[in-house]
C-alpha positions in Angstrom: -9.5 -5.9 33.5 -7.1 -5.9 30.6 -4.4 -7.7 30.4 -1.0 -6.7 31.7 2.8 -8.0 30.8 5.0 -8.2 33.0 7.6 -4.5 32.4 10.6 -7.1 32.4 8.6 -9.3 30.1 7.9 -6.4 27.7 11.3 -5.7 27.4 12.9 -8.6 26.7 10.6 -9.0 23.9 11.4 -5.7 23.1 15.1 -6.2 23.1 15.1 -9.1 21.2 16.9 -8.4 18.1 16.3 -5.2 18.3 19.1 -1.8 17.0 18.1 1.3 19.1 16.6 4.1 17.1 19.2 6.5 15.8 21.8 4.1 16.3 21.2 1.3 13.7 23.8 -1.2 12.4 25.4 0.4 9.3 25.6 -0.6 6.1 28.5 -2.2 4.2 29.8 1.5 2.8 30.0 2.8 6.7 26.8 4.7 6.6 24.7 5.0 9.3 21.1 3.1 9.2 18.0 4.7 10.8 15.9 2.7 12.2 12.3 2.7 12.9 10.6 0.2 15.3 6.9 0.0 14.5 4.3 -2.0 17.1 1.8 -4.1 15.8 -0.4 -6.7 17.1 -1.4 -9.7 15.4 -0.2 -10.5 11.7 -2.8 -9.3 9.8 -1.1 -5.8 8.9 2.3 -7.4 8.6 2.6 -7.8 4.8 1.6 -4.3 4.0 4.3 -3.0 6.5 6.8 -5.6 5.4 6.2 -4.0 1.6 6.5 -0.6 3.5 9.9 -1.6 5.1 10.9 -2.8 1.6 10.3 0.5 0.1 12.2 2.3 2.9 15.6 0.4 2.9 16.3 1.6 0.0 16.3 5.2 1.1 18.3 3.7 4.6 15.2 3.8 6.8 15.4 -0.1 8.5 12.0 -0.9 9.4 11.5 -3.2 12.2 7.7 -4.7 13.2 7.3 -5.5 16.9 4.5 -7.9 17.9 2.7 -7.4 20.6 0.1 -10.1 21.8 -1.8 -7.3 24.0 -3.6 -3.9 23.0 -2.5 -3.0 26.6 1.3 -2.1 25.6 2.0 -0.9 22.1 0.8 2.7 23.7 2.7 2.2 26.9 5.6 1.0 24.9 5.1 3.9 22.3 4.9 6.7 25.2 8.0 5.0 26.8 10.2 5.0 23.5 10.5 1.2 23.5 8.8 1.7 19.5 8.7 5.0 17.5 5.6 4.3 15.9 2.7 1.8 16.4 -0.1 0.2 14.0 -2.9 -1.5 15.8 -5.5 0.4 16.7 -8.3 3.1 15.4 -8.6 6.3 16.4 -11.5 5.6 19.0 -9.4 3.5 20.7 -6.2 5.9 20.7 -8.7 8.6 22.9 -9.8 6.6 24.9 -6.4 5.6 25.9 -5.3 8.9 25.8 -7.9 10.2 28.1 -7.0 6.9 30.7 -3.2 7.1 31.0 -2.8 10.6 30.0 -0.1 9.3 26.8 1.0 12.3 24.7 0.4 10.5 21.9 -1.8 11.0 18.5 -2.2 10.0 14.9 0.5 10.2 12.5 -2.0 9.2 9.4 -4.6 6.4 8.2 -4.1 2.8 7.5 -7.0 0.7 6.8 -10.4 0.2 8.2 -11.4 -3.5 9.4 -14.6 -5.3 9.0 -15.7 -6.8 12.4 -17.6 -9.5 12.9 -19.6 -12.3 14.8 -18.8 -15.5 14.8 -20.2 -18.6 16.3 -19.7 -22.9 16.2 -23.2 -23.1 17.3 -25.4 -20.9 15.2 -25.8 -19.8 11.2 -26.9 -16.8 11.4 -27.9 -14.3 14.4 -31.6 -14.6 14.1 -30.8 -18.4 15.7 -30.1 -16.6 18.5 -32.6 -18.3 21.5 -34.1 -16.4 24.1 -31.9 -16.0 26.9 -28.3 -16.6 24.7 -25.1 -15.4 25.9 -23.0 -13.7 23.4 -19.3 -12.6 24.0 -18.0 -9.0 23.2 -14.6 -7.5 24.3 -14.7 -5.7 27.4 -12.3 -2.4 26.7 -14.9 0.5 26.1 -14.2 1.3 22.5 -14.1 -2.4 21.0 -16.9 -3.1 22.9 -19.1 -0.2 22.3 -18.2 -0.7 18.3 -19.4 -4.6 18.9 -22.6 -3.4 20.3 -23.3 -1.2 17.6 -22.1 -4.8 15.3 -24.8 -6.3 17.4 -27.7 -3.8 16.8 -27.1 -3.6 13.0 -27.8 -6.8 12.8 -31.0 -6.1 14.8 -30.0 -8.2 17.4 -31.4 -5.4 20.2 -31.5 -1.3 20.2 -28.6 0.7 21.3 -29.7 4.3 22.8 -28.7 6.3 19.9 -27.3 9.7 22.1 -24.5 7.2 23.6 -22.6 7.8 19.8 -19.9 5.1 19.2 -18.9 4.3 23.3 -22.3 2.2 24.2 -22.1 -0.1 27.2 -24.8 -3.1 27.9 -26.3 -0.4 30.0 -27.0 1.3 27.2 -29.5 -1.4 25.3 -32.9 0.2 25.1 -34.9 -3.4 23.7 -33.7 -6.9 24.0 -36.2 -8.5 22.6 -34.7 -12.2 23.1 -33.1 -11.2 26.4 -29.2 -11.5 24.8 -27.0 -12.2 27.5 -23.8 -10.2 26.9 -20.3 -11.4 28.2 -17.4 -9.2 28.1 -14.2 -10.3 28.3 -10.3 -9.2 27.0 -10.6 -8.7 22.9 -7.9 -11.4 23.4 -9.9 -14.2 24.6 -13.0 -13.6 22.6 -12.3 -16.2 20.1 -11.5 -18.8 22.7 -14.9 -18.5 23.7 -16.4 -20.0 20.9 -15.5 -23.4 22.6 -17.5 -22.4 25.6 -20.7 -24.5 25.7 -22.7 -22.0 27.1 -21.7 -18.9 24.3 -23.8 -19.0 21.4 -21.5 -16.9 19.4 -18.7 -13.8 19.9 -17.8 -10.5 18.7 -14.3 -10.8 17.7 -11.5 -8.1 15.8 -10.3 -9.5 12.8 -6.9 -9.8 14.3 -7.8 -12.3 16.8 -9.7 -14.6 14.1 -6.3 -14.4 11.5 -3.9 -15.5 14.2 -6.2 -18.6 15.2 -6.0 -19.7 11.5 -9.9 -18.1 10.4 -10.6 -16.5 7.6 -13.6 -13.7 7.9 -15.5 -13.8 5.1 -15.7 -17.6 5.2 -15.7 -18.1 9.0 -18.2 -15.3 10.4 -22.0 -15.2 10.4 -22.6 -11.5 10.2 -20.3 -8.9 9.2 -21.6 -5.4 9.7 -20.7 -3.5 6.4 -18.6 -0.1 6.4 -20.4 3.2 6.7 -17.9 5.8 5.5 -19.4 8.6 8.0 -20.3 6.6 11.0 -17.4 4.1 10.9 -14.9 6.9 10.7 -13.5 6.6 14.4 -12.5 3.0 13.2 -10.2 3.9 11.0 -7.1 2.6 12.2 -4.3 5.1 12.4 -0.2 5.0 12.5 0.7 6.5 16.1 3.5 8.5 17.4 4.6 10.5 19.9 3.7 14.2 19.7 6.5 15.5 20.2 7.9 13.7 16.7 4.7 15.0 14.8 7.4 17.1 12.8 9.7 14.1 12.2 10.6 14.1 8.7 11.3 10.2 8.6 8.5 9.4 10.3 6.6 11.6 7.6 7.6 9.3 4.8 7.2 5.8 6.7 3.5 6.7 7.0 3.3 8.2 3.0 5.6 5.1 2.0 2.4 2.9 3.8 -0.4 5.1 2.0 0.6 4.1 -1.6 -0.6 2.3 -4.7 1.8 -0.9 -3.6 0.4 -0.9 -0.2 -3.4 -0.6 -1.1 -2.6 -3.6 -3.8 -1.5 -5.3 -0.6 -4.5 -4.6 1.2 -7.2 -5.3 -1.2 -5.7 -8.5 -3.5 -3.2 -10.2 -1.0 -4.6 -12.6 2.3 -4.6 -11.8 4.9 -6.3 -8.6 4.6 -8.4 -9.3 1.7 -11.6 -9.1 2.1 -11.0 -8.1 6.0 -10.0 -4.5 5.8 -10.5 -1.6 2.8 -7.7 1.1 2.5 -8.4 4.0 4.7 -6.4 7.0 3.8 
């Protein structure tokens, strides 16, 4: 089950420090300030919005990033115009959510694709795995299904190939060391690592920066990007559709696909050497 906050919770984080859209503070001269709330999750994105929110206030778009700790709410929080816009997830993700809460709700434009890897405090590499080892994946259908398909490339087992990008442990065709697979809230994956009885985890880049890793030092496999067959992991800006045709909303997203931004992503931790520019 994922992970729920508490509505009165969720809003007092919300409300903290937060200007209501469309009604922003104003500047010195007496102008009026837009202002666009943006949800994230984790820090790892945070530098390349905070050089987005740079570019903006200069044109009197205030940016503000609101952390979420869950990938439960930023949708629920989008749909219920808490946030404008969100910046957390990748498009396989987005459907699936869209399809299980019925948001009207899409992509506004491309960010950057993440790396994901395994990690472990037990094991080296994958191929230490022993017969019968438990390894820990996250248990929401897209995150999961991509870990499985992290799992397989590094021959770990066989993934029927006719299930596409959602697999479930139902789907593994040969196991040849009998993997054990855990699945628990994308949250708690790194936690696990402690466990005595995981061998190693599956965990989203976002979880590993917050708890003070680094990915290409700290993981033991990291499955390398495939342009076609990663493309429903490219993560996306999100809005509600009936703002598609929002002009300011327009030029947050183009003020995040720039030259500055994809500097950002590819020389500055810590997204480099986690994520590659998307768009």
């Amino acid at each position: 089950m994922k992970k729920r906050i508490p509505l009165l919770t969720m809003l007092a984080v919300l409300a903290l420090g937060l200007i209501p859209a469309g009604c922003g503070g104003k500047k010195a001269s007496g102008a009026q300030e837009t202002v666009v709330r943006i949800g994230l999750v984790g820090e790892e994105l945070r530098l390349a919005w905070t050089k987005v929110a740079e570019s903006m206030d200069a044109e009197g778009i205030k940016v503000e990033l609101v952390n979420f700790s869950d990938y439960a709410v930023p949708n629920r929080a989008l749909a219920d115009g808490d946030i404008e816009l969100n910046s957390f997830q990748h498009d396989a993700f987005l459907q699936d959510e869209i399809a299980n809460n019925g948001y009207q709700i899409s992509s506004f434009g491309n960010t950057v694709i993440f790396f994901l890897g395994v990690y472990s405090n037990k094991i080296k590499t994958l191929e230490e795995l022993k017969e019968g080892d438990t390894v820990v994946i996250m248990n929401d259908a897209t995150n999961g299904g991509r870990a499985l398909k992290v799992l397989e490339s590094a021959g770990v087992f066989a993934l029927d190939p006719s299930k596409g990008n959602v697999p479930t442990v139902n789907d593994i065709t040969a196991n040849p060391k009998n993997i054990k697979i855990v699945e628990v809230d994308a949250a708690q994956t790194w936690r696990t690592l402690d466990d005595p009885q995981v061998a190693a985890a599956v965990v989203n880049s976002t979880f590993v920066v917050d708890a003070g890793g680094v990915p290409l030092r700290d993981a033991i496999y990291i499955k390398p990007i495939d342009p076609e067959s990663d493309k429903p992991y490219i993560n996306i800006v999100v809005g509600r559709d009936a703002d598609r045709d929002n002009e300011i909303y327009k030029r947050v997203v183009a003020a995040f696909q720039t030259e500055e931004v994809k500097k950002v992503i590819e020389e500055e931790p810590p997204l480099t050497g986690i994520a590659l520019p998307a768009w």
